[in-house]
C-alpha positions in Angstrom: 65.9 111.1 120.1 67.1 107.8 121.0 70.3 106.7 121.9 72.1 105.8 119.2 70.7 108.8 117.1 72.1 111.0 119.4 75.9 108.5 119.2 75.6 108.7 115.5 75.6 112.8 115.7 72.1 113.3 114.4 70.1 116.3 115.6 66.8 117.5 115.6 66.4 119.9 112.0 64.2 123.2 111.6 61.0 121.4 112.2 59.7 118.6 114.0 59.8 115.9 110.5 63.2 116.9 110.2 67.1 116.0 111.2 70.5 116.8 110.6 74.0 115.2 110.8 77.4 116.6 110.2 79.4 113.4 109.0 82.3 112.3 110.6 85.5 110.6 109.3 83.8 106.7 110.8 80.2 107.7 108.9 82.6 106.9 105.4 82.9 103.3 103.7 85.5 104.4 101.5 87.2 108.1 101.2 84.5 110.6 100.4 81.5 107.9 100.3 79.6 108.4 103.2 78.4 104.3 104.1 74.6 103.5 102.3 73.8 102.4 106.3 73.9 106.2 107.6 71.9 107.4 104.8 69.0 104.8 105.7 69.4 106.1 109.7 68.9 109.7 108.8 65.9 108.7 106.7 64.3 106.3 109.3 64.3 108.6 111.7 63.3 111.6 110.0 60.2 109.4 108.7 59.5 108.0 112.3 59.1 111.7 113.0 56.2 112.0 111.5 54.2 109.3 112.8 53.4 111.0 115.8 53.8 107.7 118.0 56.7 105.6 119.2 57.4 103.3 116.3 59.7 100.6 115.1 60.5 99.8 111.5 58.8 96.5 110.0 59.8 97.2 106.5 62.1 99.5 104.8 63.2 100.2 100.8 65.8 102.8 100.2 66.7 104.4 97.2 70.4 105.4 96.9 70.6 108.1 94.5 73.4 110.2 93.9 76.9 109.6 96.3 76.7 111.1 100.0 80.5 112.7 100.7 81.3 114.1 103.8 79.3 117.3 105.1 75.9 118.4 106.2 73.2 116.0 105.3 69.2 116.9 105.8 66.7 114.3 106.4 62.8 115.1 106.0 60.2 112.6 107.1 56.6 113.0 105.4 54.0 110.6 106.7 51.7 108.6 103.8 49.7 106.7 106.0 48.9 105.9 109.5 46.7 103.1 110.7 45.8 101.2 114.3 49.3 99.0 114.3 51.2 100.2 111.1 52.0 103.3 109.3 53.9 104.3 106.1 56.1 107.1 105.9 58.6 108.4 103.3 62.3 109.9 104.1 64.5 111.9 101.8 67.8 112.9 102.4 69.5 115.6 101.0 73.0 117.3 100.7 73.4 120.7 99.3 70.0 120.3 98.0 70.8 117.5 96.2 68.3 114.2 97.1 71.1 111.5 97.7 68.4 108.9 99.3 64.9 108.5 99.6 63.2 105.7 101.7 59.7 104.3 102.2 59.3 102.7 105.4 56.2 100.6 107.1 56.5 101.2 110.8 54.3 98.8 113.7 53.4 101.5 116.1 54.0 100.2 119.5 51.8 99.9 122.6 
């Protein structure tokens, strides 16, 4: 995991397509609203995951739905589609087994 995955608190989940983060105080953009921009991180990466290759996002679309308070949060990554230079993936994160976020990102695969 890179560095600022590791700075932000995430850590690998029960499988490989999968992360966790235990939210800190700084992950919240108001009191018990964890920000919209940590959401879309543990989705990313959880997505990226699944690729299977070092990637970079070229496109992302999140879906914020239900609020994220402080606590565990799950990401699982689940790969749609993977080309020569792109692929598309999907991330959903969850919080006591509530989906709070789902993206769908297009990632250039790099070298």
């Amino acid at each position: 995991m890179a560095y600022f995955n590791q700075a932000l608190g995430l850590r690998p989940g029960e499988d490989d397509h999968s992360v966790v983060l235990d939210t800190k105080p700084e992950h919240q953009v108001a009191p018990d609203v964890i920000h919209f921009a940590v959401l879309t991180t543990v989705a990313e990466v959880s997505a990226a995951q699944t690729v299977g290759a070092s990637v970079v996002p070229a496109n992302l679309t999140i879906h914020l739905l239900d609020r994220a308070r402080p606590g565990r949060l799950v990401g699982r990554g689940r790969l749609v589609r993977k080309g020569g230079r792109l692929a598309v993936a999907e991330g959903d994160v969850r919080q006591d087994g509530r989906l709070v976020a789902k993206a769908t990102i297009t990632f250039a695969i790099l070298g």
